[in-house]
C-alpha positions in Angstrom: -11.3 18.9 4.3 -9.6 17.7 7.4 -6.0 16.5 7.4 -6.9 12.5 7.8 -9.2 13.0 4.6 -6.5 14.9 3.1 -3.9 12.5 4.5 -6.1 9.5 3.3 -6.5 11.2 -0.5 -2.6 11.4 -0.8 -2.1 7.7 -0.2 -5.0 6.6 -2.4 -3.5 8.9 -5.4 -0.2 7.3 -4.9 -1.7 3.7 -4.7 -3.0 4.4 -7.8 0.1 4.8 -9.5 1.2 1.4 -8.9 -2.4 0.0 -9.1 -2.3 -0.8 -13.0 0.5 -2.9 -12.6 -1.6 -5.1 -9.6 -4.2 -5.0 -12.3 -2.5 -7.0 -15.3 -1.6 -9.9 -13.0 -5.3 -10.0 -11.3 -4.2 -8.3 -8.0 -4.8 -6.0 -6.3 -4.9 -3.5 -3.0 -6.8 -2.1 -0.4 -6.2 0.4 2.5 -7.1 -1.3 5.8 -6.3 1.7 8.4 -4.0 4.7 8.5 -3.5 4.6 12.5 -3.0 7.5 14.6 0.7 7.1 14.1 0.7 7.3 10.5 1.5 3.7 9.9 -0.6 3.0 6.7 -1.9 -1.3 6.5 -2.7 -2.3 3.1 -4.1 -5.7 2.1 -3.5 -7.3 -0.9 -6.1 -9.2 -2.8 -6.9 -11.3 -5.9 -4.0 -12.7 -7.7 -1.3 -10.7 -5.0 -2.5 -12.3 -2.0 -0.8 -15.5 -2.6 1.8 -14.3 -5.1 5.1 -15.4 -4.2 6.4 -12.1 -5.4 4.0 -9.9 -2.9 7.2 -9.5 -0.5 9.1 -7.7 -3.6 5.7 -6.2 -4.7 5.5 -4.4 -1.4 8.6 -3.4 -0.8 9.7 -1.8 -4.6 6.2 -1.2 -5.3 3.9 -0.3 -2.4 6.1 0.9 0.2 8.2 2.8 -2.0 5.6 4.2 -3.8 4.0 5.8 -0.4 7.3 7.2 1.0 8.1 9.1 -2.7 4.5 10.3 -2.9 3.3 10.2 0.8 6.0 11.6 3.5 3.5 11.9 6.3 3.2 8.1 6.7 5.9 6.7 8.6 5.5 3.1 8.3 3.3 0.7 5.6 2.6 -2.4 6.8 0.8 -5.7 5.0 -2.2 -7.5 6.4 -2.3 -10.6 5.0 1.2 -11.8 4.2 4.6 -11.7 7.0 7.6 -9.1 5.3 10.5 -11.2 5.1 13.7 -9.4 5.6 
């Protein structure tokens, strides 16, 4: 296995930890691209792509979720919704 398919495996195990709770509200995620950088882009989808709560959702969910789980990526950035400070 090569490390981007290693590298790739390690962020979809620790999406899935935080997937269930995307599930209950009709959400959900999807990797986009893990660039050369390491920089991971996710996209949210169903119910989370409008939620008003995706910033928090990302940042307490997603985000932390990858940097716990996933050291290698350096930066995780949304798609389809702007990070508010």
């Amino acid at each position: 296995m090569s490390n981007t398919e290693e590298l790739f495996l390690k962020v979809v195990n620790a999406l899935d930890e935080i997937r269930p709770f995307l599930n209950e509200d009709g959400g959900d995620l999807s990797i986009v691209d893990i660039t050369p950088d390491h920089t991971l882009r996710v996209e949210f989808t169903g119910t989370c792509s409008t939620c008003t709560m995706n910033n928090m959702t990302f940042k307490n969910g997603v985000e932390d979720a990858i940097r716990r789980l996933v050291p290698e990526i350096k930066k995780v950035e949304p798609v389809n919704f702007a990070l508010q400070s």
